[in-house]
C-alpha positions, 0 to 999 in steps of 0.5 A: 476763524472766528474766536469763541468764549463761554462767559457765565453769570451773563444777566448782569453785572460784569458777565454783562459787561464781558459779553459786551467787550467780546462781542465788539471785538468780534468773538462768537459769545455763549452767554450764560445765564441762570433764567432764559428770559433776560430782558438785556441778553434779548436785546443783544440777541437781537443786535448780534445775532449768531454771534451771540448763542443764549444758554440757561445754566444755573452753576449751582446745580451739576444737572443744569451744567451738564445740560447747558453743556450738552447744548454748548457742544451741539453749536460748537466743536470747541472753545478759546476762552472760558470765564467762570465769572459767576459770584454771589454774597450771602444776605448776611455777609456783613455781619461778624462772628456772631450775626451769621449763619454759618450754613449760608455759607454752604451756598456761597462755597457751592456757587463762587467755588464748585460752580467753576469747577463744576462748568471747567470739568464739563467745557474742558473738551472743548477748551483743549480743542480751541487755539486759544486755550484760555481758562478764566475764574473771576477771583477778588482781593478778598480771598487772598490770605496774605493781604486780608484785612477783613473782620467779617464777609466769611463766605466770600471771602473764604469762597474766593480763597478757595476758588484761587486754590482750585485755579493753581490746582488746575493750572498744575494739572492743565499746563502740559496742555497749553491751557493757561488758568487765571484767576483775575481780580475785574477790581471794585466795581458799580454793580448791584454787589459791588454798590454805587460807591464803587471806583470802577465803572462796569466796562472799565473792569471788563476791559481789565479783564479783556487786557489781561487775558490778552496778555497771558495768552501764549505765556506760561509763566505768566500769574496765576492771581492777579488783577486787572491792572496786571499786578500779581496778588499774593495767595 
């Protein structure tokens, strides 16, 4: 049986590269997107086909997540893998205290954080029902507590802090299911957030990925929060 994942903020970057990795290892992808008429989804469409569905979902907005759902569940009847890979930066991110705008950090928390628990509440079903069971939140070094070093980057960094609680919370809540829940660090990466400087190229950060999960499948005791060499983060 052909195996299925749902990999949000698909347009671009890594949620770009992760359809990609998927779709040459041979798994049904829903990607999904903010806005229908992507010009690369299109282009890949047309080159897989079936095994490649488009679904509009803006992971912001909970009417959207329930519609993108609504359609998800009328093509399939269940889910291996779900990666919440949607992330964003607030146009003031680099500033310190005293430069930004506290309330643009609402935004950031709203999409980086509750976007994924937003899309985990309404996938679940389908997740419980797939063989795989895999449950994936996009998380960065940038929110662990522990090793911060930061001055400044408040929203997302705190946004990612707290997408790594609602991680162990649902692994917690999830466990006795067979649902394993990681929250995986792809690394720094080339792309329009992650700037040219980078030390990763795209495809080897959704090959991290891709390594990782393949690893944790089947074990419990696996991490929660790690990276994509496979060396766990501390919270």
């Amino acid at each position: 049986m052909q195996k299925k994942v749902l990999i949000t903020g698909a347009s671009r970057g890594l949620g770009n590269g992760l359809v990609v990795k998927f779709l040459e290892n041979g798994f049904h992808v829903f990607a999904c997107a903010r806005k229908e008429n992507n010009a690369m989804l299109y282009e890949m469409k047309k080159d897989f086909g079936e095994k490649l569905q488009l679904i509009r979902m803006d992971v912001s907005d909970t009417a959207s997540v329930k519609k993108a759902s609504e359609q998800v569940n009328a093509m399939t009847d269940s889910l291996d893998i779900i990666i919440n890979n949607v992330g964003m930066h607030t146009d003031d991110s680099n500033e310190v205290l005293e430069g930004i705008n506290v309330d643009n950090c609402l935004e950031s928390y709203n999409v980086n954080t509750l976007g994924a628990l937003r899309v985990t509440k309404e996938l679940l079903p389908l997740l419980e029902k797939g063989n795989m069971k895999m449950l994936i939140n996009i998380s960065s070094e940038a929110g662990s507590i522990t090793n911060c070093y930061r001055e400044k980057e408040y929203a997302y960094c705190m946004s990612k802090a707290a997408l790594n609680m609602q991680s162990v919370i649902l692994q917690n809540y999830l466990k006795n299911r067979n649902i394993k829940v990681l929250a995986i660090h792809p690394g720094w990466f080339r792309s329009d957030m992650g700037g040219p400087n980078a030390n990763l190229a795209i495809t080897e950060a959704a090959e991290g990925v891709m390594n990782i999960i393949g690893k944790a499948e089947g074990d419990r005791d696996f991490p929660t929060y790690i990276e994509y060499t496979g060396k766990a983060i501390m919270y």
